[in-house]
C-alpha positions as CSV (number, residue, x, y, z in Angstrom):
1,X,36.1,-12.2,-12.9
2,X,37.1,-14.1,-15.6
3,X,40.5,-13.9,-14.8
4,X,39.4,-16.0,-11.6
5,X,37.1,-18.3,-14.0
6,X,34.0,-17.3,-13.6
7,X,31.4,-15.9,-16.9
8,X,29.4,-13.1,-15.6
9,X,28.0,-10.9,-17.3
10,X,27.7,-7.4,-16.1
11,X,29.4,-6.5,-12.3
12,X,26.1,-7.0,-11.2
13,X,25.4,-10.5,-12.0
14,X,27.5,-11.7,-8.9
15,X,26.0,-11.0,-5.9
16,X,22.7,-12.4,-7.1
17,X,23.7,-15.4,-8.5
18,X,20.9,-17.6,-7.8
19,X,23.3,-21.1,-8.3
20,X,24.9,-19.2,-4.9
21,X,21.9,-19.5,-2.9
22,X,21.9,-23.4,-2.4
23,X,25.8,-23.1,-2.9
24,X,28.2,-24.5,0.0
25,X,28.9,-21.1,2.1
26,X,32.5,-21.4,1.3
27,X,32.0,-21.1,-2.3
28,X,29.7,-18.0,-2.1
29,X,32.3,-16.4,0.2
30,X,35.2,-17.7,-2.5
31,X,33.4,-15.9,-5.1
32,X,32.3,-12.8,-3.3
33,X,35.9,-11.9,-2.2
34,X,36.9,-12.5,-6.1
35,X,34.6,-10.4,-7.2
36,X,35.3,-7.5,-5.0
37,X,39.2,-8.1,-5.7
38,X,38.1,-7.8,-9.5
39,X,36.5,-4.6,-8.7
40,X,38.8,-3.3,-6.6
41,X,41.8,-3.8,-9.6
42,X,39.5,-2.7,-12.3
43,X,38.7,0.5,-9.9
44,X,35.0,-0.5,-11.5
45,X,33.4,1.9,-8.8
46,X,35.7,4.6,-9.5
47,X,34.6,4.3,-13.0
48,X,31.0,3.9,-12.4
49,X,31.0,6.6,-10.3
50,X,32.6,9.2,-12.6
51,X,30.7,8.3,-15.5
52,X,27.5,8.4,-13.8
53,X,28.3,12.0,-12.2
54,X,29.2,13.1,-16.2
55,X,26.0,11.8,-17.2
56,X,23.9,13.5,-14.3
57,X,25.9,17.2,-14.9
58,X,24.6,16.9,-18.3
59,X,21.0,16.2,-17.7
60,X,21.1,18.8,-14.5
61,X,23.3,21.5,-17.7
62,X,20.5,20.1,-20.1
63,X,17.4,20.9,-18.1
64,X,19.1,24.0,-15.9
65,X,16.2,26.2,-16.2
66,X,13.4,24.0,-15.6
67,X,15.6,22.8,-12.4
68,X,15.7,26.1,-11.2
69,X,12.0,26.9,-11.9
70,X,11.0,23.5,-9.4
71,X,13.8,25.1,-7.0
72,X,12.0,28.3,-6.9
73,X,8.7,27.0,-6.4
74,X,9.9,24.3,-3.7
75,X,11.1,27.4,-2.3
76,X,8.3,29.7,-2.2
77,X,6.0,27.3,-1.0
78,X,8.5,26.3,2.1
79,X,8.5,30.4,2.5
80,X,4.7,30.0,2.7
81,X,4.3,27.1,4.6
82,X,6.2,28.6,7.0
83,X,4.5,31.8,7.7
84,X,1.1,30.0,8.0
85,X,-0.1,28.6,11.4
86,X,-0.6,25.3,12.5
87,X,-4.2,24.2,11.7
88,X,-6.3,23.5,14.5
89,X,-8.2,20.4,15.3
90,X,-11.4,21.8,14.3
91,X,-9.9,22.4,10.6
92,X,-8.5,19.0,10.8
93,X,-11.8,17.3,11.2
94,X,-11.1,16.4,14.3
95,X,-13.8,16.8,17.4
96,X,-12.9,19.8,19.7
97,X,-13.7,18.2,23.2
């Protein structure tokens, strides 16, 4: 975005720019389209999205077995649920006539 003169600070910052709000529609378009052409040639979400997915297979390799313990209980207790009956309305609280 520089490039295109503008002195934002993060990818972020442009689509809530609050001097946009009250901005002539033309100008927010202007600087929409720049920024997605900047992040387009900077393949920022390319980026973003590979990093992120590095970060997330570390924490999921990190915390494996503790992820595979909530699995396994999320599992059992979908087993469970399942096998069990619908409550009635009398168990619900609920009058019976």
């Amino acid at each position: 975005m520089a490039d295109a003169g503008y002195d934002y600070r993060n990818p972020l910052a442009p689509p809530v720019d609050p001097r946009l709000r009250d901005a002539p529609k033309h100008e927010a378009i202007r600087t929409a389209a720049r920024d997605i052409t900047c992040k387009k040639r900077t393949n920022l979400v390319g980026i973003w999205f590979a990093v992120e997915t590095a970060y997330q297979k570390q924490a999921v390799d990190k915390h494996r077995e503790r992820l595979n313990t909530v699995r396994h209980v999320i599992a059992e207790a979908t087993r469970d649920n399942r096998r069990s009956p619908a409550p009635s309305s009398a168990h619900q609280g609920l009058p019976t006539s």
